[in-house]
C-alpha positions as CSV (number, residue, x, y, z in Angstrom):
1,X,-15.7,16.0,9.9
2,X,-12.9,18.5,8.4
3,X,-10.1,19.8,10.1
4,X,-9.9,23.8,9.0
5,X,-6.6,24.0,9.8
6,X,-4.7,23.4,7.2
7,X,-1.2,22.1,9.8
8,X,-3.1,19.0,10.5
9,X,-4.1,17.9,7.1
10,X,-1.7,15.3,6.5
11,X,-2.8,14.2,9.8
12,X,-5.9,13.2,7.9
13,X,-4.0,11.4,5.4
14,X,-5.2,7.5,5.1
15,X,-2.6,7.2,2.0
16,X,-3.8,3.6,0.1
17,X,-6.3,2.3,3.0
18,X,-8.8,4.8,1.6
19,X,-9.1,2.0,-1.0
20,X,-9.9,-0.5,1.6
21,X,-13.3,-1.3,1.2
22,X,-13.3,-3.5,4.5
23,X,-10.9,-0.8,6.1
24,X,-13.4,2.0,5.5
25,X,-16.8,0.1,6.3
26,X,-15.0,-0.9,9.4
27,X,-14.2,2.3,10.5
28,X,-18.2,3.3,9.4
29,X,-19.2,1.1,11.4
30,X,-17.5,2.0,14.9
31,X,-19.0,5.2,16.0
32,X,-21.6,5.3,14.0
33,X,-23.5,9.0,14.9
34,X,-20.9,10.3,16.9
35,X,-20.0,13.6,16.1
36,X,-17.4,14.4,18.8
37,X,-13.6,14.0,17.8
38,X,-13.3,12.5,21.4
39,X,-16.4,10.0,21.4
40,X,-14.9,8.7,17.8
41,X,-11.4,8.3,19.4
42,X,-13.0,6.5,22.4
43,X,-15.2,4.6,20.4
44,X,-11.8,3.1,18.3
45,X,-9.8,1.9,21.1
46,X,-13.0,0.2,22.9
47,X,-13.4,-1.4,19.5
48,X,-10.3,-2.6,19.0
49,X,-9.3,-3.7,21.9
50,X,-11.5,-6.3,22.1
51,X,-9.4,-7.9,19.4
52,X,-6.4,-10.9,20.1
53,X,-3.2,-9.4,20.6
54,X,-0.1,-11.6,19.8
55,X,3.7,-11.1,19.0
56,X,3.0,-13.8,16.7
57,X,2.0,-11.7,13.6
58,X,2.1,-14.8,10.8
59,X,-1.6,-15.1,10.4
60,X,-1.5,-11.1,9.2
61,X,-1.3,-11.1,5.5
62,X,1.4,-9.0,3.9
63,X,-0.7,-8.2,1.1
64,X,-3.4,-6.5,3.4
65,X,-2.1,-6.1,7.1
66,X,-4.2,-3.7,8.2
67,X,-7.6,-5.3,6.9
68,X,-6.3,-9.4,7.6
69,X,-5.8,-7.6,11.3
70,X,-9.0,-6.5,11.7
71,X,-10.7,-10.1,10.4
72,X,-9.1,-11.8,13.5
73,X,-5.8,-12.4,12.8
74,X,-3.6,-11.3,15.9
75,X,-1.4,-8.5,16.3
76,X,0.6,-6.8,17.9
77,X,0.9,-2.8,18.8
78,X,1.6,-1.9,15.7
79,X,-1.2,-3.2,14.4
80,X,-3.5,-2.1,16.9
81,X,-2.4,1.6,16.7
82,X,-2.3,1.6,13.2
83,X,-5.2,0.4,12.2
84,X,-7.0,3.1,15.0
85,X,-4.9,5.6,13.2
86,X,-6.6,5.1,10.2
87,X,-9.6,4.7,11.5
88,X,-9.9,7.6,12.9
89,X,-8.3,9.7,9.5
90,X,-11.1,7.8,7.5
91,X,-13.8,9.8,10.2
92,X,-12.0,13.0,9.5
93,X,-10.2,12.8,12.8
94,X,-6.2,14.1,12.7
95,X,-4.1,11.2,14.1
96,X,-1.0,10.0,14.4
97,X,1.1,6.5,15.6
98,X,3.5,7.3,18.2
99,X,6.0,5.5,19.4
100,X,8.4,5.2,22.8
101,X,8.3,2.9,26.3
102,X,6.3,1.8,28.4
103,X,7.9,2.0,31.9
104,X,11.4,0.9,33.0
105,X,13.5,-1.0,35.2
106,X,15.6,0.1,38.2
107,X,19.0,-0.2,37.3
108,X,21.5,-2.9,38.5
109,X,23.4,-0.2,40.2
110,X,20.7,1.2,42.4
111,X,20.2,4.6,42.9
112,X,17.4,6.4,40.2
113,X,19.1,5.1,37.2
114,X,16.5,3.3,35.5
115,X,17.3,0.4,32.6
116,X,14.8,1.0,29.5
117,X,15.0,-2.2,27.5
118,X,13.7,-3.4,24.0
119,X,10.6,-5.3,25.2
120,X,9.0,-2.3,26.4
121,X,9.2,-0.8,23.2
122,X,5.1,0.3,22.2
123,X,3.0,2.1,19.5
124,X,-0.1,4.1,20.6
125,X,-1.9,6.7,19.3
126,X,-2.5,10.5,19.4
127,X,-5.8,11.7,18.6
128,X,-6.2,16.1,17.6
129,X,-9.2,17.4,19.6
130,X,-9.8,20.6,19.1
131,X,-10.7,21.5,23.1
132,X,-7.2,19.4,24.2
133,X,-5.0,19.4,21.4
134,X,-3.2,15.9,21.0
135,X,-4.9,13.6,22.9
136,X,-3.6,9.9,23.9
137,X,-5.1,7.1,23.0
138,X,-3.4,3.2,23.9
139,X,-6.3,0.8,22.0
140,X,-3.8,-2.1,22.4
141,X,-5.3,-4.6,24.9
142,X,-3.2,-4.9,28.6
């Protein structure tokens, strides 16, 4: 699936993972059919977020993050939206990682001043469908 507009092509982009021989028969194998740009999307995050999700990242292998991730080794955001990212560009899907907060903390000094802090730092993903435009997608497990 091709994107005709040519503004979204480097959304289609999957640089060196196109390479990936386990990267690309994973992604194959997720939606297999599926013709919708929104049943693929879906179909990622179920997919991946059956997998282990760790801040411990020292089973990934530097050498082949993306592909060590999907093998088993836990991750973390990062890994999970990256790899969906990908994915998804490999089914001819425009996507991008973005990146922000998740929720805040009422301030110290009370009022509606709200704290954001470090540890609620994410990565998720935004999927282009052509009947909703950019489309949010979080396949990192709760």
């Amino acid at each position: 699936m091709a994107t005709a507009d040519p503004a979204l092509a480097e959304y289609l982009d999957a640089g060196p993972a196109a390479g990936d021989s386990s990267l690309t028969a994973w992604a194959a194998g997720v939606s297999p059919g599926e013709t919708e740009p929104g049943g693929i999307a879906s179909a990622f995050s179920a997919d991946l977020s059956r997998l282990t999700y760790s801040l411990d990242t020292r089973a990934i292998d530097p050498q082949r993050p993306i592909g060590s991730f999907l093998a088993g080794a836990p991750g973390h955001c990062e890994y999970f939206a990256s790899a969906m990212v990908l994915g998804l560009r490999l089914g001819g899907v425009p996507a991008r990682v973005v990146g922000g907060y998740l929720g805040a903390d009422q301030s110290a000094l009370g009022g509606s001043q709200l704290t954001v802090r470090e540890a609620r730092a994410h990565l998720w993903v935004e999927a282009f469908l052509p009947e909703s435009g950019w489309t949010l997608y979080d396949p990192t497990p709760a």
